[in-house]
N, C-alpha and C positions, 0 to 999 in steps of 0.2 A: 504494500500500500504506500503511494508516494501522497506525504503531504503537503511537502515544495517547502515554504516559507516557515510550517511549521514544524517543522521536525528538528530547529534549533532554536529554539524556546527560548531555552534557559540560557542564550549567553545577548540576551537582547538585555538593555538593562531597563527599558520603558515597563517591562513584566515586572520586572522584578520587584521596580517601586508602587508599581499597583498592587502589587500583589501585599509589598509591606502595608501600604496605605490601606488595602479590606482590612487586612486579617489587623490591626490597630483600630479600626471601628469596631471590628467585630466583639475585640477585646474589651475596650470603651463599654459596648454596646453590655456583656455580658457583666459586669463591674459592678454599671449604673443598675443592671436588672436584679444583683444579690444582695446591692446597696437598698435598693428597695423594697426586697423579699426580706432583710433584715429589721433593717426601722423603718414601715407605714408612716414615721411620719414624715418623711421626706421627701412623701408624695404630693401634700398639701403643701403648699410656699402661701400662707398668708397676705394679700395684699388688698385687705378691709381697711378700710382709713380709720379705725378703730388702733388697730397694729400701727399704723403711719404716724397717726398723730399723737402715740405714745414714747415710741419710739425717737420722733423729731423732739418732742416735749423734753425727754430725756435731756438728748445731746443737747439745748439749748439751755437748760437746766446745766451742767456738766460747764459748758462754756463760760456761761455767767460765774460760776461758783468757781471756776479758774481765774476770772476778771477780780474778784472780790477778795480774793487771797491773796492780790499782791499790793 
């Protein structure tokens, strides 16, 4: 069986880096999936202005109180 262009694969280096670049998603991909099967909570990313505006409140809070100490 003649497959002409493909039967030297492996010394193309355009393969190769594809091939790195799946198999690093793929990796990515199965990471973020046991990261998730692990802690559920890192499925929810909170972004209620509830969370915002305590959060902001905080750091402004945090900043003044560095103002007021010197």
């Amino acid at each position: 069986m003649d497959l002409g262009d493909f039967e030297r694969w492996w010394k193309d280096p355009g393969i190769a880096v594809w091939s790195f670049v799946l198999f690093g998603c793929f990796l990515l991909n199965a990471i973020l999936f046991l990261a998730f099967l692990i802690r559920p909570g890192l499925r929810t990313i909170s972004n209620s202005p509830e969370t915002c505006h305590r959060s902001t409140f905080r750091a402004e809070s945090l900043f003044i109180s560095s103002l007021n100490q010197r």
